[in-house]
N, CA, C and O atoms as a Maestro MAE file, in Angstrom:
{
 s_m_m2io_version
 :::
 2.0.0
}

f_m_ct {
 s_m_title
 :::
 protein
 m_atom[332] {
  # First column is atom index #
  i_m_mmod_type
  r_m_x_coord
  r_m_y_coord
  r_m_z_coord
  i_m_residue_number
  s_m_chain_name
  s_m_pdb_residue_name
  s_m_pdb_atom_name
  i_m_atomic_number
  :::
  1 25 -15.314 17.998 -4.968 1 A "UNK " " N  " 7
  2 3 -15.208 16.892 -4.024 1 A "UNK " " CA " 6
  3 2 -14.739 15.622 -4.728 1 A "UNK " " C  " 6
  4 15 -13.924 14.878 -4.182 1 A "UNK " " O  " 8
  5 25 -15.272 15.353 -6.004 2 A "UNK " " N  " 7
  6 3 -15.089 14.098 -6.456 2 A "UNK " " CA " 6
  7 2 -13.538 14.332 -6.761 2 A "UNK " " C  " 6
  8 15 -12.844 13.411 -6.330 2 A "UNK " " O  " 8
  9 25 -13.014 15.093 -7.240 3 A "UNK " " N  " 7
  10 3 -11.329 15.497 -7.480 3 A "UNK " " CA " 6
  11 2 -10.496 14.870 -6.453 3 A "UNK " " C  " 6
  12 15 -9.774 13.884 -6.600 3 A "UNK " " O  " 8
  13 25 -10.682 15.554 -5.410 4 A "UNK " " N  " 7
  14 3 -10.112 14.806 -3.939 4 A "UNK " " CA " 6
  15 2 -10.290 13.718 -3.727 4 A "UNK " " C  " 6
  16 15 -9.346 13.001 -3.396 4 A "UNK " " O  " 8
  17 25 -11.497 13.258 -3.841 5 A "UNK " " N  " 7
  18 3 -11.694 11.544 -3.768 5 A "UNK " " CA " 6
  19 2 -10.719 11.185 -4.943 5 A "UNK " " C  " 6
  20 15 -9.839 10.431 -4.528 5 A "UNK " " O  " 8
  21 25 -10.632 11.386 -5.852 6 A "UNK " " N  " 7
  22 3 -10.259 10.275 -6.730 6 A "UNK " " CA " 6
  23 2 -8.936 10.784 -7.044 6 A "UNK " " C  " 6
  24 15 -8.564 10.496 -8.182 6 A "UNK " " O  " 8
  25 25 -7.837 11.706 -6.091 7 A "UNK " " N  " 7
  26 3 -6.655 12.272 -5.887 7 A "UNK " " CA " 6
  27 2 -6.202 11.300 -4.341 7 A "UNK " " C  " 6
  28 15 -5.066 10.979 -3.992 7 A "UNK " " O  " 8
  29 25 -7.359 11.042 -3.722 8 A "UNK " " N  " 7
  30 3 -7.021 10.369 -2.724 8 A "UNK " " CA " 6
  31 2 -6.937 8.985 -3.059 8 A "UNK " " C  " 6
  32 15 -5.901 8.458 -2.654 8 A "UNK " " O  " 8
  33 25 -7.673 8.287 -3.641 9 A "UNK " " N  " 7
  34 3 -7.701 6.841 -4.040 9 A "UNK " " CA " 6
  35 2 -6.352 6.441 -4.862 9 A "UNK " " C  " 6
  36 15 -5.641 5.440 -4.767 9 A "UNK " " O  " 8
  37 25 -6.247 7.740 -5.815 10 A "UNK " " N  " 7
  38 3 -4.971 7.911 -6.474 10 A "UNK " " CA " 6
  39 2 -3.580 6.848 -5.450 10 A "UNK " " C  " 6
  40 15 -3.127 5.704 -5.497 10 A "UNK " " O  " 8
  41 25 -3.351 8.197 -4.554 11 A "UNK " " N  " 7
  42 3 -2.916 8.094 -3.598 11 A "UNK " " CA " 6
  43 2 -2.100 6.636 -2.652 11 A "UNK " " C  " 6
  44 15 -1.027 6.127 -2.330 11 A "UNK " " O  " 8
  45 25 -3.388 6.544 -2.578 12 A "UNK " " N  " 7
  46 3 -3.980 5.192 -1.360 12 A "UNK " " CA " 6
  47 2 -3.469 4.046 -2.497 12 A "UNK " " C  " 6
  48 15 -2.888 3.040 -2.091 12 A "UNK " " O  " 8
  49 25 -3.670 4.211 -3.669 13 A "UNK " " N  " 7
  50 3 -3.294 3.266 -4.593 13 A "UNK " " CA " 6
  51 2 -1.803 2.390 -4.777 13 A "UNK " " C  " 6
  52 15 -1.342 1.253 -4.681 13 A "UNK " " O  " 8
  53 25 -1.294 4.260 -5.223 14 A "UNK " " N  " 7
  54 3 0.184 3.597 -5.339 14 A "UNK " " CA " 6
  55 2 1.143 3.889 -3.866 14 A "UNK " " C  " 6
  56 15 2.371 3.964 -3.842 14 A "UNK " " O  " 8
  57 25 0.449 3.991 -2.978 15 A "UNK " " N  " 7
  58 3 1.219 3.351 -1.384 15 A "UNK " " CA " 6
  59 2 0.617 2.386 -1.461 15 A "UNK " " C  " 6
  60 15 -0.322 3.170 -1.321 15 A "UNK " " O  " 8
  61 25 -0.023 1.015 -1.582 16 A "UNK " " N  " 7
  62 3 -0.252 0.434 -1.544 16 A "UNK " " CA " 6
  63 2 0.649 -0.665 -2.247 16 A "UNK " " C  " 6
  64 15 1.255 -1.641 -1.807 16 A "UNK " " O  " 8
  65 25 0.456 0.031 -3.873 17 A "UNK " " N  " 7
  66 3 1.863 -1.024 -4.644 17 A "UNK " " CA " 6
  67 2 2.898 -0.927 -4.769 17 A "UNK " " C  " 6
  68 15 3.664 -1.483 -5.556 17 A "UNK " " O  " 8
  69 25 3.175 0.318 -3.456 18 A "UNK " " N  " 7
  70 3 4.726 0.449 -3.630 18 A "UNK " " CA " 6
  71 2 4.773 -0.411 -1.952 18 A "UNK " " C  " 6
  72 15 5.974 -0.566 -1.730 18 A "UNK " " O  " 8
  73 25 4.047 -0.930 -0.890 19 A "UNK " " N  " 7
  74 3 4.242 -1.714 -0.056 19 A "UNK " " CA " 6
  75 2 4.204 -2.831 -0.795 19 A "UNK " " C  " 6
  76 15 5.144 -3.611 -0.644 19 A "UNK " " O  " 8
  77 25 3.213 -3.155 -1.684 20 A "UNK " " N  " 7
  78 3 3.602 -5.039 -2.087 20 A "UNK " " CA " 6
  79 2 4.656 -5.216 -2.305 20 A "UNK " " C  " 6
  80 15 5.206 -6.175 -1.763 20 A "UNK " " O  " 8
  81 25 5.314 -4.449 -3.105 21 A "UNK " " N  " 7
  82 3 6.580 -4.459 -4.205 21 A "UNK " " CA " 6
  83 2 7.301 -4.818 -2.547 21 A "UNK " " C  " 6
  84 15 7.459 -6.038 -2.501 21 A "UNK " " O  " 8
  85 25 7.521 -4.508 -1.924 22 A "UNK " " N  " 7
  86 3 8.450 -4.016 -0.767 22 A "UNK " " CA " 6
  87 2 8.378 -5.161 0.165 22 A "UNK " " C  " 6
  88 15 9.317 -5.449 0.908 22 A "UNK " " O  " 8
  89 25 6.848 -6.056 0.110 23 A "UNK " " N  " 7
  90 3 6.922 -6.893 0.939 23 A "UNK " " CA " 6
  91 2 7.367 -8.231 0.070 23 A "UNK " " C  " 6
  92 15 7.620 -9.237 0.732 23 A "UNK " " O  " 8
  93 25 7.445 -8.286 -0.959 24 A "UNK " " N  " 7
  94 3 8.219 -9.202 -1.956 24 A "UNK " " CA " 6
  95 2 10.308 -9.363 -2.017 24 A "UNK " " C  " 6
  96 15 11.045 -10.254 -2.438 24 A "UNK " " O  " 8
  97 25 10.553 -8.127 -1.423 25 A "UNK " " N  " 7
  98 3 11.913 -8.124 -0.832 25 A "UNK " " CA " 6
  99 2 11.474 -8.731 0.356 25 A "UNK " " C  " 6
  100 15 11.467 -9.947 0.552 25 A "UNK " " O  " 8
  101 25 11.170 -8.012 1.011 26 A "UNK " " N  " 7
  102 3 11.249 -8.731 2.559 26 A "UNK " " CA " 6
  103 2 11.332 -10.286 2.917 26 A "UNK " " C  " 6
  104 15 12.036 -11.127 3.474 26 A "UNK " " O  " 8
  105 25 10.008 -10.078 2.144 27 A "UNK " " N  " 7
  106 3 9.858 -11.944 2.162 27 A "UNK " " CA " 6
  107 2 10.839 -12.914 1.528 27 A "UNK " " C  " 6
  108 15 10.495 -14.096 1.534 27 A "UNK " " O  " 8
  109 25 12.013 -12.599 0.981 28 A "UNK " " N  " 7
  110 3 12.580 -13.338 0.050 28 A "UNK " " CA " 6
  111 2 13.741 -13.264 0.580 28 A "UNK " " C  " 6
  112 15 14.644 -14.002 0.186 28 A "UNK " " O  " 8
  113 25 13.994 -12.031 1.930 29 A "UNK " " N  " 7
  114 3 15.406 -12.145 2.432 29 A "UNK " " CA " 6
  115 2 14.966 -12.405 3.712 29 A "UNK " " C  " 6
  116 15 15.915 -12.045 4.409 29 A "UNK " " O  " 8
  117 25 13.816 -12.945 4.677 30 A "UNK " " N  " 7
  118 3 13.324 -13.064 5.459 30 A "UNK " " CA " 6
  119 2 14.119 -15.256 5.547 30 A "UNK " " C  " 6
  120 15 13.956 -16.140 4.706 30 A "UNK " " O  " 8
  121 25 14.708 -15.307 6.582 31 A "UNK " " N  " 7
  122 3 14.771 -16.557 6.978 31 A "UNK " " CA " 6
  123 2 13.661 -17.468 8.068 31 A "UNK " " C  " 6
  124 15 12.978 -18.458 7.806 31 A "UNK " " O  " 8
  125 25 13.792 -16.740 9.290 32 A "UNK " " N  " 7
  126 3 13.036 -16.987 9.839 32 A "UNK " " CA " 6
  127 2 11.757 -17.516 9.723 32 A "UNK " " C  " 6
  128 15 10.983 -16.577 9.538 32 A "UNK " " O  " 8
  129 25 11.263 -18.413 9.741 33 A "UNK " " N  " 7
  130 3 9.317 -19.332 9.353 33 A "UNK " " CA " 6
  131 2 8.375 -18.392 9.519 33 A "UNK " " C  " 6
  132 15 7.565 -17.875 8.750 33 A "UNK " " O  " 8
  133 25 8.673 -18.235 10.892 34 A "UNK " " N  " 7
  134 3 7.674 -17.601 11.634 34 A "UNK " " CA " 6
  135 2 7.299 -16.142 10.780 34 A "UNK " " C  " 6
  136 15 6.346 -15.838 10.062 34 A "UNK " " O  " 8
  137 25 8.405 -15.474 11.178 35 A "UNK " " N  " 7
  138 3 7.961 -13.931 10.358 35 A "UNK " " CA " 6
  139 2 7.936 -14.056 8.756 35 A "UNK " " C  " 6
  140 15 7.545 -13.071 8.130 35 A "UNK " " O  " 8
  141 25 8.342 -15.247 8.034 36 A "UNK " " N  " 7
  142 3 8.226 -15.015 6.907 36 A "UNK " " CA " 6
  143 2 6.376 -15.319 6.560 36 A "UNK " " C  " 6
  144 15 5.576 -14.751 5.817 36 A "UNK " " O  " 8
  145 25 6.271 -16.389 7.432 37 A "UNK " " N  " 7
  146 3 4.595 -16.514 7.106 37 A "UNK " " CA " 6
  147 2 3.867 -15.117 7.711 37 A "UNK " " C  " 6
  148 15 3.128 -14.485 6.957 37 A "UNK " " O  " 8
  149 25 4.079 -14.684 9.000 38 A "UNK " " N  " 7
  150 3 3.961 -13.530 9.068 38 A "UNK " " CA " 6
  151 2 3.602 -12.362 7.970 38 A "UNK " " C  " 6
  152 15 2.526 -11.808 7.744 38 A "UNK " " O  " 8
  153 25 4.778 -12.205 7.425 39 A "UNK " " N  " 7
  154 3 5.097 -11.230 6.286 39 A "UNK " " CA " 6
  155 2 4.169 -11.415 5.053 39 A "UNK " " C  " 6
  156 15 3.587 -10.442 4.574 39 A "UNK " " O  " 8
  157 25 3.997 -12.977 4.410 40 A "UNK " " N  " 7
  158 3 3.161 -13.611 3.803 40 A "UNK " " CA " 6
  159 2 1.263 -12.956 4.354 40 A "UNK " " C  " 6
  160 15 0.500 -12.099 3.907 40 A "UNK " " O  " 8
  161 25 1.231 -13.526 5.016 41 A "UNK " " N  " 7
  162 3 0.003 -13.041 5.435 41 A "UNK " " CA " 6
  163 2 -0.396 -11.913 6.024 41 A "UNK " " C  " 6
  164 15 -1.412 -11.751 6.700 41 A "UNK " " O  " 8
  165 25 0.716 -10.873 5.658 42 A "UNK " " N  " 7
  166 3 0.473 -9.493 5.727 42 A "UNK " " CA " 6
  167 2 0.016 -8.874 4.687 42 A "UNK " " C  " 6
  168 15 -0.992 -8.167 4.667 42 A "UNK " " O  " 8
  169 25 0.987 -9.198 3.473 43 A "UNK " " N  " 7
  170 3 1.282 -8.995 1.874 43 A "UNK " " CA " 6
  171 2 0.029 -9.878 1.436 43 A "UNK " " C  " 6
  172 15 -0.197 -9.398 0.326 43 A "UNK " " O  " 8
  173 25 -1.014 -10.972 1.651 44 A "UNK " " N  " 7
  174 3 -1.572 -11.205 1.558 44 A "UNK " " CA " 6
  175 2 -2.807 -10.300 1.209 44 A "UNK " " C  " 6
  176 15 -3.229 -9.909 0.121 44 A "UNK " " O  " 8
  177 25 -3.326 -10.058 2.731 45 A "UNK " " N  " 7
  178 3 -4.124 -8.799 3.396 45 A "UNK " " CA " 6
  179 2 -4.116 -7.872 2.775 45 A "UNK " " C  " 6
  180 15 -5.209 -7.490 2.359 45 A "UNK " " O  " 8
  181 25 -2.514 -6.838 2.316 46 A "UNK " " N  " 7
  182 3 -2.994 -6.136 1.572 46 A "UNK " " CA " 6
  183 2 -3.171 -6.262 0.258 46 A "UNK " " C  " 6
  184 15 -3.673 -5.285 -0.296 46 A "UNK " " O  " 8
  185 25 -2.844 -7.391 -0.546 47 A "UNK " " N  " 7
  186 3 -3.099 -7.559 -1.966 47 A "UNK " " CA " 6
  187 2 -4.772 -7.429 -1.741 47 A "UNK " " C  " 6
  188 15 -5.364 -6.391 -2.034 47 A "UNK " " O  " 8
  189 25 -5.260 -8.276 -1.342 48 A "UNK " " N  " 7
  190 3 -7.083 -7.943 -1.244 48 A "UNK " " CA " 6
  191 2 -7.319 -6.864 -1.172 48 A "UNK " " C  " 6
  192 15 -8.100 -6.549 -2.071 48 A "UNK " " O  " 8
  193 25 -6.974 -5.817 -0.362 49 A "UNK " " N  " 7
  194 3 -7.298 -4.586 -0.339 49 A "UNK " " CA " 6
  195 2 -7.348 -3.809 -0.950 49 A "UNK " " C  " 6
  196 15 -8.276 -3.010 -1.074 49 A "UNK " " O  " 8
  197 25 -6.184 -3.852 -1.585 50 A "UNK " " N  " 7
  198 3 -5.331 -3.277 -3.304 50 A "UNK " " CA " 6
  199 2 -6.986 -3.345 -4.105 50 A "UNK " " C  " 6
  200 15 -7.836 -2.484 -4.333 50 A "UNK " " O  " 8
  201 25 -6.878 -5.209 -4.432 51 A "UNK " " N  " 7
  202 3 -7.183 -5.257 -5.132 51 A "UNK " " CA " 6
  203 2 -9.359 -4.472 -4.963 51 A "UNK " " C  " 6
  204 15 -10.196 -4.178 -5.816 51 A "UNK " " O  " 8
  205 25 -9.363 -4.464 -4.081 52 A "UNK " " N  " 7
  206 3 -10.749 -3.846 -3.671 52 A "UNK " " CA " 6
  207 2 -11.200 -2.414 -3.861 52 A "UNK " " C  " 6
  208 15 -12.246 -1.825 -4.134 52 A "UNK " " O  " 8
  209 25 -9.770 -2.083 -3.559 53 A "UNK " " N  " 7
  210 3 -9.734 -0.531 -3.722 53 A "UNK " " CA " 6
  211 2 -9.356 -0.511 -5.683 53 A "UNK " " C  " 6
  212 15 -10.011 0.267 -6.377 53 A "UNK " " O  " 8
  213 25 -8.659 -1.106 -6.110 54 A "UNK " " N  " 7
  214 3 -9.026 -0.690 -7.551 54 A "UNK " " CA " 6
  215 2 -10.122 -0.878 -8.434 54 A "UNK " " C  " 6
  216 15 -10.213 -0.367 -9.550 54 A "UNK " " O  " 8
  217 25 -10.956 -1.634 -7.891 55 A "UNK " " N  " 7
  218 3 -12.148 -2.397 -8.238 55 A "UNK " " CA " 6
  219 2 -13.202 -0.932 -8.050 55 A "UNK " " C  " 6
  220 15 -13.986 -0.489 -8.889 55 A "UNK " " O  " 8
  221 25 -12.998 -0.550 -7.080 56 A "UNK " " N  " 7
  222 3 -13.667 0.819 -6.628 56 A "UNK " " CA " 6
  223 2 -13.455 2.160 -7.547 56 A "UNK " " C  " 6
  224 15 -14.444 2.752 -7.980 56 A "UNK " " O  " 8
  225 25 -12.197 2.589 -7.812 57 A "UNK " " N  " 7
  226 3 -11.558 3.435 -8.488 57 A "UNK " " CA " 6
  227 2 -11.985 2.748 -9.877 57 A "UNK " " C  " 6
  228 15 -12.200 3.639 -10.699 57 A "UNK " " O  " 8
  229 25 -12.131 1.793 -10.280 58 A "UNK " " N  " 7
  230 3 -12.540 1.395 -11.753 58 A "UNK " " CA " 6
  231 2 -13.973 1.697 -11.699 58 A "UNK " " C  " 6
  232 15 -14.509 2.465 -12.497 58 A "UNK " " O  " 8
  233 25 -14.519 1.162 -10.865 59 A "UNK " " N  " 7
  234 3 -16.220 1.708 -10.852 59 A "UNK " " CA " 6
  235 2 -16.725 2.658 -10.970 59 A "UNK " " C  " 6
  236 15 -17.843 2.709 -11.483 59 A "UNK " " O  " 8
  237 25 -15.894 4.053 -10.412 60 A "UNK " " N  " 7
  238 3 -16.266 5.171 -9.770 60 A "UNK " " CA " 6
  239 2 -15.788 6.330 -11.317 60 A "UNK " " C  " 6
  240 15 -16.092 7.513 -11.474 60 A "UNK " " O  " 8
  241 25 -14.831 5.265 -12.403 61 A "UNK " " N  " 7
  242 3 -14.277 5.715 -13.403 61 A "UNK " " CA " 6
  243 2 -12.721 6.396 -13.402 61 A "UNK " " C  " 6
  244 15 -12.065 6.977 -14.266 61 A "UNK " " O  " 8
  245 25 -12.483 6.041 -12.058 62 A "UNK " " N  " 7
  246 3 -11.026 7.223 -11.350 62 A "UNK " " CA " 6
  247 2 -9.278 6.334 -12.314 62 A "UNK " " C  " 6
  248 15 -8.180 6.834 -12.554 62 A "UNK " " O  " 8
  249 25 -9.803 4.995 -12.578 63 A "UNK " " N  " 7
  250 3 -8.962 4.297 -13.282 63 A "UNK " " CA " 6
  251 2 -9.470 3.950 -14.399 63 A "UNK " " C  " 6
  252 15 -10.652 3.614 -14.327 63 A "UNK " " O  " 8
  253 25 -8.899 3.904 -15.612 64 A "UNK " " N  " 7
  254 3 -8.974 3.598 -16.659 64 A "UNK " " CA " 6
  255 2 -7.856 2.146 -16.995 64 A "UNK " " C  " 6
  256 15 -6.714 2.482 -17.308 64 A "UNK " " O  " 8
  257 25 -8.072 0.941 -16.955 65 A "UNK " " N  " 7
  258 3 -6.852 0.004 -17.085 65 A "UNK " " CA " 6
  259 2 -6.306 -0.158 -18.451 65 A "UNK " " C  " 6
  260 15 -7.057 0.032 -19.408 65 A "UNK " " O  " 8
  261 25 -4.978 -0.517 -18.648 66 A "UNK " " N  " 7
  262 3 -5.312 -0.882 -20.727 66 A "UNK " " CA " 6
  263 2 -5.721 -1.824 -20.583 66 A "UNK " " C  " 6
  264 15 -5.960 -2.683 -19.734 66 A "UNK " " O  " 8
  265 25 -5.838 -1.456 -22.120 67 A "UNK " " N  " 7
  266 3 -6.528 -3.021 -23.051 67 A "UNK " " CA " 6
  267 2 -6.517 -4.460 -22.476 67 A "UNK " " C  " 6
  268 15 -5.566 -4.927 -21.848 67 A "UNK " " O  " 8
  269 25 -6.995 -4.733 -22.591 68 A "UNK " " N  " 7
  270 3 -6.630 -6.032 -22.372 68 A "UNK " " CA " 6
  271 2 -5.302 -7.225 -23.428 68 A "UNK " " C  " 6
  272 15 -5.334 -7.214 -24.658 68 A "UNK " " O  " 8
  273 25 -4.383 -8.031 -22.717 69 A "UNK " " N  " 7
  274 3 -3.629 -8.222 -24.160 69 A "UNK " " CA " 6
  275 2 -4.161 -9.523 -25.411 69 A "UNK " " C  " 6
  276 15 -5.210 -10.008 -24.987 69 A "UNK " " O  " 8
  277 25 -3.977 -9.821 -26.018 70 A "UNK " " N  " 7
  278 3 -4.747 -10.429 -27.529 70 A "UNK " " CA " 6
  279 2 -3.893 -11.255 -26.689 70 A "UNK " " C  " 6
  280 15 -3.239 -10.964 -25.688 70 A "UNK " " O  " 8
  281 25 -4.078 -12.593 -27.458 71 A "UNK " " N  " 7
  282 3 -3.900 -13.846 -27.080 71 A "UNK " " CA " 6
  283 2 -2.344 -14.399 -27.523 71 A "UNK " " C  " 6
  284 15 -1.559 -15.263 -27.134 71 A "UNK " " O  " 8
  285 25 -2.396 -13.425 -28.507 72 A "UNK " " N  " 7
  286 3 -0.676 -13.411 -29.814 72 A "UNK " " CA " 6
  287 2 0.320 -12.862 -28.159 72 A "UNK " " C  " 6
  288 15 1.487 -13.186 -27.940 72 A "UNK " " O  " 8
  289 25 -0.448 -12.105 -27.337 73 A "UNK " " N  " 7
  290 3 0.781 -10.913 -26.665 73 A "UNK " " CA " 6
  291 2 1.177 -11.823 -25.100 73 A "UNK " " C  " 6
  292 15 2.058 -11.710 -24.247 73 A "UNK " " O  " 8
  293 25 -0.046 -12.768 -25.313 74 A "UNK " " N  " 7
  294 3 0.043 -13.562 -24.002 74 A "UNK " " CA " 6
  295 2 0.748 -14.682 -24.213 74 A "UNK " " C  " 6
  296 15 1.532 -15.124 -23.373 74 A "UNK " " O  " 8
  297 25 0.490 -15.328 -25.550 75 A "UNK " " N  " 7
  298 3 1.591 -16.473 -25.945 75 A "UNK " " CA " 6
  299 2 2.913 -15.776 -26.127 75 A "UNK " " C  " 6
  300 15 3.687 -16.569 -25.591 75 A "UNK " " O  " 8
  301 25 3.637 -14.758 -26.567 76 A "UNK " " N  " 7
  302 3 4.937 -14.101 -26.413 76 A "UNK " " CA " 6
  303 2 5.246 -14.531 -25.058 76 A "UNK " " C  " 6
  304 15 6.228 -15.208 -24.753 76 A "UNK " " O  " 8
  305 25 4.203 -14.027 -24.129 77 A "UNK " " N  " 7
  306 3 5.494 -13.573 -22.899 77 A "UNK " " CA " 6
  307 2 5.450 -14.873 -22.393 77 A "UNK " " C  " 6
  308 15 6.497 -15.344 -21.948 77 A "UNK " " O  " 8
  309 25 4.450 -15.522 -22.381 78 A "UNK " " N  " 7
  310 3 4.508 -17.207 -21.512 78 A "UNK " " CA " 6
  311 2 5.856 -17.996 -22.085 78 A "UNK " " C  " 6
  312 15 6.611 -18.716 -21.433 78 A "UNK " " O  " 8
  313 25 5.944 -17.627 -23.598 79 A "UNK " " N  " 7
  314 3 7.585 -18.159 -24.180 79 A "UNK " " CA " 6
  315 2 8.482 -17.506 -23.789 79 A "UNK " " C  " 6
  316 15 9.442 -18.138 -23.352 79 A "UNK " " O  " 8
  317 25 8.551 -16.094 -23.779 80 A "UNK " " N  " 7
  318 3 9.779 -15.558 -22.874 80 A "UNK " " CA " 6
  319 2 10.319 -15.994 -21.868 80 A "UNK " " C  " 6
  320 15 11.519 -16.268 -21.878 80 A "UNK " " O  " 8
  321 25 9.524 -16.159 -20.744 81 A "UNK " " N  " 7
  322 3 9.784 -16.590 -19.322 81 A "UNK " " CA " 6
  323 2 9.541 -18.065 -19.082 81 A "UNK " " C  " 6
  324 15 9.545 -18.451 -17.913 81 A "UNK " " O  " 8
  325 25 9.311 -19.010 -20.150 82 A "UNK " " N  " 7
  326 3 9.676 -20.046 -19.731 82 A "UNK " " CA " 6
  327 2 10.631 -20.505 -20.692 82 A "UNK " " C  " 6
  328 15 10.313 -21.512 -21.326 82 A "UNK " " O  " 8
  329 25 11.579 -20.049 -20.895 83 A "UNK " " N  " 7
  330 3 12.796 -20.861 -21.900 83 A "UNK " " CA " 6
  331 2 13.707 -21.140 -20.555 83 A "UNK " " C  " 6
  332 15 14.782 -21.733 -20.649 83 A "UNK " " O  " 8
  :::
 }
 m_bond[331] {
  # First column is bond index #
  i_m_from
  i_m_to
  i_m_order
  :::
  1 1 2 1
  2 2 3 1
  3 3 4 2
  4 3 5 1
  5 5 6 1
  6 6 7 1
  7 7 8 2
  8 7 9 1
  9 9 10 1
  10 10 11 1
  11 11 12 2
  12 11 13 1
  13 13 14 1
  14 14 15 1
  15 15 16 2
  16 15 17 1
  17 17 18 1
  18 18 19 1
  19 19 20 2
  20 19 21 1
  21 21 22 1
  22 22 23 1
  23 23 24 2
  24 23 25 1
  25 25 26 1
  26 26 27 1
  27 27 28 2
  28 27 29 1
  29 29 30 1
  30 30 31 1
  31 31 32 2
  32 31 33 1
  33 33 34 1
  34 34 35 1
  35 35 36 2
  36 35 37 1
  37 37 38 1
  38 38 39 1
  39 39 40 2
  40 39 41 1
  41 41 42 1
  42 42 43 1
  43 43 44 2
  44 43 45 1
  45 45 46 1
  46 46 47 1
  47 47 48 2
  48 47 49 1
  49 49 50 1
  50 50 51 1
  51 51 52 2
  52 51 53 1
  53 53 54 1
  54 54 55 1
  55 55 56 2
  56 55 57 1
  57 57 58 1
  58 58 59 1
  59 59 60 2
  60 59 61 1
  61 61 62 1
  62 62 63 1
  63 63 64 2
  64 63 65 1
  65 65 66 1
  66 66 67 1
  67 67 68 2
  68 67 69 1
  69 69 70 1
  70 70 71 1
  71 71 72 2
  72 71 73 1
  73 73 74 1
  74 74 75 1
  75 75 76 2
  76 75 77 1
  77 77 78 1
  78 78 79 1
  79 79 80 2
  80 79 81 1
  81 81 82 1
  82 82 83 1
  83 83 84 2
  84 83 85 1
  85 85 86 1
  86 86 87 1
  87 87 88 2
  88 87 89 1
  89 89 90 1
  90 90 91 1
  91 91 92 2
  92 91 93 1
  93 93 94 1
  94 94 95 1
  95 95 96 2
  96 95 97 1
  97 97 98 1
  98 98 99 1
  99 99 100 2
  100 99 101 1
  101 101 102 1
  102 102 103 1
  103 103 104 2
  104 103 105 1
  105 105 106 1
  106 106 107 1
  107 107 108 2
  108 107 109 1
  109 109 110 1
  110 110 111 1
  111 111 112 2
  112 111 113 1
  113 113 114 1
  114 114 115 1
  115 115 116 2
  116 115 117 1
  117 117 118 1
  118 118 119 1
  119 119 120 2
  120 119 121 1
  121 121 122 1
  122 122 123 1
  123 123 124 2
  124 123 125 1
  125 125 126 1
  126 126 127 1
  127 127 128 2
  128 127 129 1
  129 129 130 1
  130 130 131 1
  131 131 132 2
  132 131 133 1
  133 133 134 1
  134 134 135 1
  135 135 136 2
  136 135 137 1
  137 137 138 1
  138 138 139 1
  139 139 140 2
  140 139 141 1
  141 141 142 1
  142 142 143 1
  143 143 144 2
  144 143 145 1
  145 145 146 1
  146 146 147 1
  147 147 148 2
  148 147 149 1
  149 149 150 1
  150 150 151 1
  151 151 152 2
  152 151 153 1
  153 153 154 1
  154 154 155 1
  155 155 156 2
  156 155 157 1
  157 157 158 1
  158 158 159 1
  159 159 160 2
  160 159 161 1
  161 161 162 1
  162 162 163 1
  163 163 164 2
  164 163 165 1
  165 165 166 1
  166 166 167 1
  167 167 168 2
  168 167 169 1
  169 169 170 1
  170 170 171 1
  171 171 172 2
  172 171 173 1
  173 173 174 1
  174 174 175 1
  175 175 176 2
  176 175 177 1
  177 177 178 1
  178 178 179 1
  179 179 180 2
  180 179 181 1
  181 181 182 1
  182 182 183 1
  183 183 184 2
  184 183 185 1
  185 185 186 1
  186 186 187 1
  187 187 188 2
  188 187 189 1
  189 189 190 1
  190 190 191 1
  191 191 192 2
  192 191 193 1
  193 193 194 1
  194 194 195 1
  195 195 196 2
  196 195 197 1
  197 197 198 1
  198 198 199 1
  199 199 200 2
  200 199 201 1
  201 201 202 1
  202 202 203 1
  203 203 204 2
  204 203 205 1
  205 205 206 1
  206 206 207 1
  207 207 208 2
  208 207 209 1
  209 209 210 1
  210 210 211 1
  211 211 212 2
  212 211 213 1
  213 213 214 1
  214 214 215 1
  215 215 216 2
  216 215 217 1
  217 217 218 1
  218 218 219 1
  219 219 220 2
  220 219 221 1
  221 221 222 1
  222 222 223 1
  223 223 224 2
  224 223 225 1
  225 225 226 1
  226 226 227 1
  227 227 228 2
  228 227 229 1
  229 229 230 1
  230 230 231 1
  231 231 232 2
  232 231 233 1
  233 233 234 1
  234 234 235 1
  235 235 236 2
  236 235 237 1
  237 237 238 1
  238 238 239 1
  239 239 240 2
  240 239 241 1
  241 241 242 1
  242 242 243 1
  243 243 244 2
  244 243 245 1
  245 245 246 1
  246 246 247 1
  247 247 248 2
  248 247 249 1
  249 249 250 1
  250 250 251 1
  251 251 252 2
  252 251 253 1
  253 253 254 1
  254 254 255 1
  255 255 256 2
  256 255 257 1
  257 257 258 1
  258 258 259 1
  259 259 260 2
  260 259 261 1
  261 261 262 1
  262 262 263 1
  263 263 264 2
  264 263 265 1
  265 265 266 1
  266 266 267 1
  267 267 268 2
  268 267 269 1
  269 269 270 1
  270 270 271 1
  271 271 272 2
  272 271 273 1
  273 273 274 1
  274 274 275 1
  275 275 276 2
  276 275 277 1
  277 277 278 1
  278 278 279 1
  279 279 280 2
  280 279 281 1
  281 281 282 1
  282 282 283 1
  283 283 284 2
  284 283 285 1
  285 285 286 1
  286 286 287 1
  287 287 288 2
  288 287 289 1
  289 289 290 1
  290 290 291 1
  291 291 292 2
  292 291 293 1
  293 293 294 1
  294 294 295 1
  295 295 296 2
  296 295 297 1
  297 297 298 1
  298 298 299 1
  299 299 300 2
  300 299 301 1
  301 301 302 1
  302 302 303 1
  303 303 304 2
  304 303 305 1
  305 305 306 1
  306 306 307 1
  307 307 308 2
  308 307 309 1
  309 309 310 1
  310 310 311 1
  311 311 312 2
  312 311 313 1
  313 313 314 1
  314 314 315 1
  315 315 316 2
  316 315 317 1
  317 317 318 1
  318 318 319 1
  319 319 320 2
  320 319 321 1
  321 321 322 1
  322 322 323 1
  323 323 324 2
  324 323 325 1
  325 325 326 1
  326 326 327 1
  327 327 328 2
  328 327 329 1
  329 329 330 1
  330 330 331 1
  331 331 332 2
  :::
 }
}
């Protein structure tokens, strides 16, 4: 049973971040106010969810995240992307 659960969360996971990814196009070729806040506060909604459901799958042990990065790997990229 626990297999299936945590084949399903699997699952549920990456449809989930393959809709954010998706609502980050949308929103960016979206003109319209209305549906772009729309869209916004859709992509919103499910980022919480995402993020609830991995919180779960980390608890339950079904995710393992890496490392965390050293402080050397976080000053790299903050210089990368802001030159």
């Amino acid at each position: 049973m626990e297999m299936q659960e945590k084949v399903m969360v699997a699952d549920a996971l990456a449809g989930m971040n393959a809709s954010l990814k998706s609502y980050a196009d949308f929103i960016s070729q979206t003109e319209h106010p209305e549906l772009r806040q729309t869209l916004i506060q859709i992509r919103n909604s499910d980022e919480a969810s995402q993020f609830e459901l991995f919180h779960l799958a980390k608890a339950k042990g079904y995710y393992v995240p890496a490392a965390n990065a050293t402080q050397e790997e976080i000053q790299n990229v903050k210089s990368t992307f802001s030159r």
